[in-house]
C-alpha positions as CSV (number, residue, x, y, z in Angstrom):
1,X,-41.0,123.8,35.0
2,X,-44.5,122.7,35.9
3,X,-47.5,123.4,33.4
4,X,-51.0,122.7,34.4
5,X,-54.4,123.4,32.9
6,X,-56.6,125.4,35.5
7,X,-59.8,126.1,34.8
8,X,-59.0,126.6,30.7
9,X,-56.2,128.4,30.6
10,X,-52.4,126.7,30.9
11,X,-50.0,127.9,33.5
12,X,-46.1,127.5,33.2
13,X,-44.5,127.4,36.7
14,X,-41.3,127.3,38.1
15,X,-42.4,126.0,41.7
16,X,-40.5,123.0,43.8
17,X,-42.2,119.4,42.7
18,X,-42.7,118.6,46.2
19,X,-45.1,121.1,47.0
20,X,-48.8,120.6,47.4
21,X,-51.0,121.6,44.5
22,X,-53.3,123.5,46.9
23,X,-50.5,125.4,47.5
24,X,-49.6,126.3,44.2
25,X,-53.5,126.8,43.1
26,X,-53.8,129.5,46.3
27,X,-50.9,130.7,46.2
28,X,-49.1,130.8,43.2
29,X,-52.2,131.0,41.0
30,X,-54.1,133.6,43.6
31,X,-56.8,130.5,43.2
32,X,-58.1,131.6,47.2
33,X,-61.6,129.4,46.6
34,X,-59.0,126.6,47.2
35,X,-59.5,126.5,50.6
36,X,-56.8,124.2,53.3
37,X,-58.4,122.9,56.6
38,X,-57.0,119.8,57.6
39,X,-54.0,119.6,54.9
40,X,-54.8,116.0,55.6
41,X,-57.1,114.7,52.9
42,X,-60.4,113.9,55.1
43,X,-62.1,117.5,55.2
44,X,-62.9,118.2,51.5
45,X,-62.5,122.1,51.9
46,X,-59.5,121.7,49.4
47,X,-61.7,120.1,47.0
48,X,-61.0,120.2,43.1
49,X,-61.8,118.9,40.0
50,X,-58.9,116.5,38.3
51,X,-60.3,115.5,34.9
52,X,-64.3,115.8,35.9
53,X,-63.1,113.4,39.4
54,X,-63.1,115.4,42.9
55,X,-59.7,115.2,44.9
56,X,-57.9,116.6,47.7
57,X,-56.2,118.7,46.4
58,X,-53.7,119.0,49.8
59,X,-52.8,115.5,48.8
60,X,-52.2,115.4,45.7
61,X,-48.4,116.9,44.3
62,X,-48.3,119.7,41.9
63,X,-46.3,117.3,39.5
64,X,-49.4,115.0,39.4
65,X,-51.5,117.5,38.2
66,X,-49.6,118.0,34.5
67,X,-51.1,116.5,31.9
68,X,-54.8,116.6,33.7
69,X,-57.9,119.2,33.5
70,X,-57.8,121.1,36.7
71,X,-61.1,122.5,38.3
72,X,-61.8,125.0,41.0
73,X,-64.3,126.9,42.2
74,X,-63.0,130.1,40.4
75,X,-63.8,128.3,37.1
76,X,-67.7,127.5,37.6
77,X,-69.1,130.8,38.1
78,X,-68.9,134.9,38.4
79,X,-70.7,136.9,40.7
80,X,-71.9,138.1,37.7
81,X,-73.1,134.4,36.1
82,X,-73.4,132.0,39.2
83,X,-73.3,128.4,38.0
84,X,-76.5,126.8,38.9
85,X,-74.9,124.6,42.0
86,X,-73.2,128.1,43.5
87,X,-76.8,129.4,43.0
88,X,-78.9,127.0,44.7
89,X,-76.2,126.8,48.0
90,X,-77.4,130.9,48.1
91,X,-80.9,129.9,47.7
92,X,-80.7,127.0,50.1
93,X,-78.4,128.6,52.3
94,X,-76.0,125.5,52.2
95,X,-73.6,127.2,54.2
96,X,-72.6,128.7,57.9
97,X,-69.6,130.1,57.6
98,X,-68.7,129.2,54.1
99,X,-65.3,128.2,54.9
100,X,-66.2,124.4,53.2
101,X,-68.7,125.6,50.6
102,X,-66.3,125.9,47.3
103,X,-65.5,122.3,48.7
104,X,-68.7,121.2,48.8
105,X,-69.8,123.3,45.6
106,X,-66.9,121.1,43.7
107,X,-68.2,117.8,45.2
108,X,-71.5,118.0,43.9
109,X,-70.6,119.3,40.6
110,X,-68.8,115.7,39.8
111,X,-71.1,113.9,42.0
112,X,-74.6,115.6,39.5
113,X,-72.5,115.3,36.5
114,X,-72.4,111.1,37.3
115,X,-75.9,111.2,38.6
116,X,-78.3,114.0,37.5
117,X,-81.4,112.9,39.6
118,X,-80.4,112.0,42.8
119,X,-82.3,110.7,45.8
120,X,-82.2,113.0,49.2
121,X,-79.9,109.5,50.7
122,X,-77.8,109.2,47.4
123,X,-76.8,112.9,47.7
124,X,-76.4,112.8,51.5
125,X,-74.0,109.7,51.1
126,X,-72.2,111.9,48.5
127,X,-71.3,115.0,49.8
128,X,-70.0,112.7,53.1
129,X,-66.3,113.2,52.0
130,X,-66.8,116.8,53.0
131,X,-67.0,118.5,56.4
132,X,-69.0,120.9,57.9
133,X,-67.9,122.2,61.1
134,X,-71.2,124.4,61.6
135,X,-73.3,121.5,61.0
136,X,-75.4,122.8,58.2
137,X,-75.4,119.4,56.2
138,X,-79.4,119.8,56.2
139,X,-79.1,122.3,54.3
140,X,-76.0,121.6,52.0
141,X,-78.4,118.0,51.1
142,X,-81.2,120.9,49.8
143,X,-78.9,122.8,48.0
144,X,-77.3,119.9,45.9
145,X,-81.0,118.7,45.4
146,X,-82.2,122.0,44.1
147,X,-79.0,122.5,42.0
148,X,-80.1,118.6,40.6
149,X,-83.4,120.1,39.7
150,X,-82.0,123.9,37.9
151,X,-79.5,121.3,36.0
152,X,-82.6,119.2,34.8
153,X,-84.4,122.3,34.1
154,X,-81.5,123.6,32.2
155,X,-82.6,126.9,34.4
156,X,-79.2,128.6,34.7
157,X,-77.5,125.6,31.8
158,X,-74.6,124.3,33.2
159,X,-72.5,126.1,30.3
160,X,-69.1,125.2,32.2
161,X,-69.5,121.4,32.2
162,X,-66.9,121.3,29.0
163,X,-64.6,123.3,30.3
């Protein structure tokens, strides 16, 4: 038996140790903002939150995730009450296909938690773990910068950042 802590509430589950916990998040948990590209580690789209730190989550065991404060995009926002970084990406347009987005959404929340007033180049350099197949890093760099700014602001507070 496997218990984790997803996004504040605890799941007991009888899944295989072996398996990936992306695989358990999507399906298991039905957590489909978990999203599997590469199953490789060096896309990002399978990006989560382990304890406030972004990981692979395609990489890391479901085992290794007991014990830890599990993240995904299903626990910032509703469509309802956008977080402030899932806002700005729609405002910015941080996205092509949106495919990588929740990825990317995930990245920055840990990387403007560590650093809330990044430069243009310190938030470029950050969101580099991720990939973009459509190319629209321009715009992903805006939308972490404007999420940077609503944060500041406290425009849209960033009420999830305990959780």
């Amino acid at each position: 038996m496997t218990t984790l802590k997803v996004n504040g509430q605890t799941h007991a589950l009888d899944v295989a140790p072996n398996r990936t916990l992306a695989d358990v998040l999507r399906n298991e948990l039905g957590l489909i903002g978990v999203r599997v590209s590469c199953s490789e580690g060096e896309c990002g789209s399978c990006t989560v939150l382990v304890d406030g730190e972004p990981v692979t989550s395609c990489m890391m065991l479901v085992d290794q995730g007991e014990q830890h404060d599990l993240q995904t995009i299903e626990g910032l926002g509703t469509s309802d009450d956008l977080h402030p970084i899932q806002q700005a990406f729609i405002e910015e347009q941080g996205f092509q296909c949106a495919f990588c987005t929740p990825g990317f959404v995930m990245s920055a929340k840990a990387f403007l938690a560590e650093n809330p007033n990044p430069t243009r180049e310190e938030t470029a350099f950050a969101m580099s773990g991720n990939i973009c197949r459509c190319g629209a890093y321009p715009y992903i760099v805006d939308a972490v910068m404007k999420a940077a700014e609503k944060l500041r602001a406290g425009d849209g507070t960033d009420r999830r950042a305990a959780d």
